[in-house]
C-alpha positions in Angstrom: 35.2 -18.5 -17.9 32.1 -17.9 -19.8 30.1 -19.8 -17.1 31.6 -17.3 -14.4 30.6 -14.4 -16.6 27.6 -15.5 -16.5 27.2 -15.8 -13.0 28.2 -12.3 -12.8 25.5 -11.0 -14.9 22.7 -12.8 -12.8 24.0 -10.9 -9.6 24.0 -7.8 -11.2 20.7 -7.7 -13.5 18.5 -5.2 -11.9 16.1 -6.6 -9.1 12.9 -5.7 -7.8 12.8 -2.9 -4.5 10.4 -2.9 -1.9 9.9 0.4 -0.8 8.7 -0.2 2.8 10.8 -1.7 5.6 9.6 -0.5 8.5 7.1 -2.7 9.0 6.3 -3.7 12.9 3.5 -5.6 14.2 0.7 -4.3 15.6 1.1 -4.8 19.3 4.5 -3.0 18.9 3.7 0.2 17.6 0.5 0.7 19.3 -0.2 0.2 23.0 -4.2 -0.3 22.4 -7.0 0.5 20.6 -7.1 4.1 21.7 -4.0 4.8 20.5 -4.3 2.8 17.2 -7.5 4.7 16.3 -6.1 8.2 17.5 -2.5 7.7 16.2 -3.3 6.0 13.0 -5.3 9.1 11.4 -3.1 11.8 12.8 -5.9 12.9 15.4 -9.0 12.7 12.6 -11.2 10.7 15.3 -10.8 10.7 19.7 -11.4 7.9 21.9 -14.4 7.5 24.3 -15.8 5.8 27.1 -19.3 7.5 26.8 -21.3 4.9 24.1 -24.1 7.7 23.9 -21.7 10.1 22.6 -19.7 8.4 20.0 -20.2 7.1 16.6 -19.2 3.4 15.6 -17.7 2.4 12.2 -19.9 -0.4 11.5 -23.4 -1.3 12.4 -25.7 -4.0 11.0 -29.7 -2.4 11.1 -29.3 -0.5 7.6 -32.7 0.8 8.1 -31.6 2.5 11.6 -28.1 4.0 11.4 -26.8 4.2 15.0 -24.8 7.5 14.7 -28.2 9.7 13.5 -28.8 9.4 17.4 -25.2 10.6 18.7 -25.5 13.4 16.1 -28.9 14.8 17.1 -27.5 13.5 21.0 -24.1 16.1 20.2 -25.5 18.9 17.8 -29.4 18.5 19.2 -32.6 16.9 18.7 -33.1 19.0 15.4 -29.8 18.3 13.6 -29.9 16.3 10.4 -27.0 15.6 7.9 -28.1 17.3 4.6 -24.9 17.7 3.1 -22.1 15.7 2.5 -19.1 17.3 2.8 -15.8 15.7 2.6 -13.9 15.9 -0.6 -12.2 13.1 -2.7 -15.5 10.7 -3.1 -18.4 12.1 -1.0 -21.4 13.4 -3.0 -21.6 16.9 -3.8 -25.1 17.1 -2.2 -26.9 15.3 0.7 -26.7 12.1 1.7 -29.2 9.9 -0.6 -29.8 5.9 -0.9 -27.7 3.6 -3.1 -29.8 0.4 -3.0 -29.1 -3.3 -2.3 -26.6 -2.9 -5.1 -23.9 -1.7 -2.4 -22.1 -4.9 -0.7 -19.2 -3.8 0.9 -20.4 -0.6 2.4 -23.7 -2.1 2.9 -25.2 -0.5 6.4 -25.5 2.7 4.5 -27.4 1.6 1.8 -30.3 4.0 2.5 -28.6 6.7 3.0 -25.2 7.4 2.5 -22.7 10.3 1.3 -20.8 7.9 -0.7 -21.6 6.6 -4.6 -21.8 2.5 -4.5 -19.8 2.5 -7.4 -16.6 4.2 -5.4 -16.6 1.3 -2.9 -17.2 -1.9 -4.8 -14.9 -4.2 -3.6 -12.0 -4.7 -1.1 -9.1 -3.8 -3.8 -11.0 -0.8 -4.7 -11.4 0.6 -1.3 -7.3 -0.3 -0.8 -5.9 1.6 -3.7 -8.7 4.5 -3.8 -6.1 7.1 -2.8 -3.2 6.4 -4.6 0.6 4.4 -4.0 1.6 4.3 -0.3 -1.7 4.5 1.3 -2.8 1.1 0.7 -3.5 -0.9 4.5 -1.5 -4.1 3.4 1.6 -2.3 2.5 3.4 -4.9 4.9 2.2 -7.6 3.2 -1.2 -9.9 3.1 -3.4 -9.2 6.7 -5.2 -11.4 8.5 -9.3 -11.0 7.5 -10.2 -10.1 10.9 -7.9 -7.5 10.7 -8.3 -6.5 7.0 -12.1 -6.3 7.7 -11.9 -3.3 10.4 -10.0 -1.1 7.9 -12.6 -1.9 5.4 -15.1 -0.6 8.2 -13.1 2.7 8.6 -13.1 3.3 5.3 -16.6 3.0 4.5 -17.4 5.0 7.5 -15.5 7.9 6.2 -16.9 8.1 2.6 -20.0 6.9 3.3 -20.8 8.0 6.6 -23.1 11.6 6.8 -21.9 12.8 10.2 -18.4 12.9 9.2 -18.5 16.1 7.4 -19.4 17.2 10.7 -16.4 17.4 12.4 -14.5 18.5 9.2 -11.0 20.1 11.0 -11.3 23.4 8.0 -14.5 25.4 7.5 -15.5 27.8 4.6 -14.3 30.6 6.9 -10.5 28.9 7.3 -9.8 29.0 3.2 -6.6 31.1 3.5 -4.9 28.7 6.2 -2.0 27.6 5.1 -2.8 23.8 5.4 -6.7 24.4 4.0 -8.1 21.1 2.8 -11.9 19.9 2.5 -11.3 16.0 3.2 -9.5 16.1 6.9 -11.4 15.5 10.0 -10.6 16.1 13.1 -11.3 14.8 16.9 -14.6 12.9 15.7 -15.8 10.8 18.8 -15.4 6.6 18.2 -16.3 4.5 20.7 -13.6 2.5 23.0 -15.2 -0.9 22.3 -15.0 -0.4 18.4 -11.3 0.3 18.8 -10.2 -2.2 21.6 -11.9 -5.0 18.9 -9.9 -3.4 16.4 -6.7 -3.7 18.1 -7.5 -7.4 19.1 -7.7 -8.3 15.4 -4.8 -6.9 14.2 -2.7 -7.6 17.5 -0.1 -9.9 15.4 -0.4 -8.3 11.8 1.9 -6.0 10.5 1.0 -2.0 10.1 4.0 0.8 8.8 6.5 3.1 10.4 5.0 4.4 13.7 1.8 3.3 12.9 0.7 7.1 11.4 -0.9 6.8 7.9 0.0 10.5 6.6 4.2 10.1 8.0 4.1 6.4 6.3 3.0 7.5 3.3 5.5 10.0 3.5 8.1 7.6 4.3 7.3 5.3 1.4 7.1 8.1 -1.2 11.1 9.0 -0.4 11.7 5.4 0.1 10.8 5.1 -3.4 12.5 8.1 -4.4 15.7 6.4 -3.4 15.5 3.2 -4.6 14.7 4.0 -8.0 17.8 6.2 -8.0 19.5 2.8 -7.2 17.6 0.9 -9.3 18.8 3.4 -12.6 22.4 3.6 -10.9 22.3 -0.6 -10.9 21.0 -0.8 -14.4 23.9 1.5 -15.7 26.2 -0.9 -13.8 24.4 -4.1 -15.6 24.7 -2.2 -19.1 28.0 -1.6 -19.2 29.0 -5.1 -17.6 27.2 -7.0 -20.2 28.8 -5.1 -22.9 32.1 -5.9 -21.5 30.8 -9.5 -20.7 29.6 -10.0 -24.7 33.1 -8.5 -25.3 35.4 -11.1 -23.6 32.6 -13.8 -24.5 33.2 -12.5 -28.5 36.8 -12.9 -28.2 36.6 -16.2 -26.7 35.0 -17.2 -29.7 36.8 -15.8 -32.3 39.8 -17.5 -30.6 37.7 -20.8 -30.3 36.9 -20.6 -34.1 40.8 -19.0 -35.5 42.2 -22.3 -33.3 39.8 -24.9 -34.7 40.2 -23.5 -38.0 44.1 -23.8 -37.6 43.8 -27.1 -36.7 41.6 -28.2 -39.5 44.2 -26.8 -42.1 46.7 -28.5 -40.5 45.3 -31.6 -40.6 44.4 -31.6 -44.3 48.2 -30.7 -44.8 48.9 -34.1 -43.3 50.6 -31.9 -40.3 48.0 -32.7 -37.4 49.1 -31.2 -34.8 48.3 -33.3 -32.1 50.0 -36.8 -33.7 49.3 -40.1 -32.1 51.7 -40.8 -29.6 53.5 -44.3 -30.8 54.5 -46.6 -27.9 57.0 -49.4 -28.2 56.3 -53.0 -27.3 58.3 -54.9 -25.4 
């Protein structure tokens, strides 16, 4: 009996959640990179054929940033960045260089809106904004795959032509929705996306593929399943007191019968005598 109390208390002793299940692989949700860039960012950046008129989230010649030319190409031969202007971790002023110091963001090492010390590594990049937002939510990613988020990322907080196409002005302060960090309809070239959607073709992404709804999705997941969690551990508590109950009165019984039995035995009436046999 104690055994199967036992038992009972291992099924019910409070387990660990997961608070995403939704998770679907990537050639499922999305039906190419177009969509996966457009969808994935609630409409922050649009698709295009047109390589002269659209910026690319990685490059390799730090000391010629490729999107300088489809900003002056979009806004005219004149425009410069010289402000950064998305919240979060973008400099309060203009862009200015970080050094050979900056690894993971490196192509924007001369001149960049973001601080080297915001995107140091991989893990730090992952978990800058907060539970629920992290890319490998649906477990470990291939590094193909891993890498282009990486590339997003940095292209956002370190990129200067992003503030351009911020989707809130100054002007737009009493809109309901007001934020400085959104952007909105930014122009990314097809070939970046179509290679982004080939590398992550058999990982795993969340929900329907939208960061903002998934994050959602995971905050009332989590909601929920602590509720359960506090509901189970109420359940455990009051089925191990019981458990230590019985188990405590098993003893005492265990201990009263051998104690019996040993008083008996000095008396010279053992109760359990030796069974005589007769021979024949």
């Amino acid at each position: 009996m104690v055994h199967n109390t036992l038992a009972l208390l291992l099924l019910l002793a409070p387990a660990s959640f997961s608070y995403e299940d939704s998770c679907t692989q990537f050639s499922e949700i999305y039906a190419d990179g177009t969509e996966l860039c457009e969808v994935m960012w609630s409409g922050a950046f649009e698709v295009t054929d047109d390589e002269d008129n659209a910026y690319t989230m990685w490059f390799f010649d730090h000391e010629n940033n490729p999107n300088d030319a489809v900003t002056r190409t979009l806004f005219g031969d004149e425009k410069t960045v010289d402000q950064c202007h998305l919240n979060y971790f973008h400099k309060d002023g203009p862009p200015s260089p970080e050094g050979d110091g900056m690894s993971e963001c490196h192509p924007w090492k001369n001149n960049a809106c973001c601080h080297k010390d915001t995107v140091t590594s991989v893990d730090q990049i992952n978990e800058a904004y907060g539970e629920g937002y992290e890319w490998d939510r649906c477990g470990p990613m291939s590094q193909a795959c891993e890498r282009f988020f990486v590339m997003e990322a940095c292209f956002y907080e370190c990129e200067p032509s992003a503030g351009l196409f911020r989707k809130w002005d100054e002007g737009q302060k009493d809109a309901e929705d007001y934020n400085e960090w959104q952007i909105t309809k930014m122009p990314i070239k097809k070939s970046f996306c179509d290679a982004w959607y080939d590398a992550c073709y058999n990982d795993y992404f969340c929900g329907k593929g939208n960061y903002f709804e998934c994050q959602e999705y995971y905050e009332k997941n989590k909601m929920e399943e602590e509720e359960k969690k506090k509901d189970d551990e109420k359940k455990y508590k009051k089925t191990l007191t019981i458990a230590i109950a019985v188990v405590g009165a098993i003893a005492a019984v265990g201990i009263l019968s051998a104690a019996v039995l040993a008083f008996k035995e000095k008396q010279g009436k053992a109760i359990f005598a030796p069974v005589k046999t007769e021979m024949s």
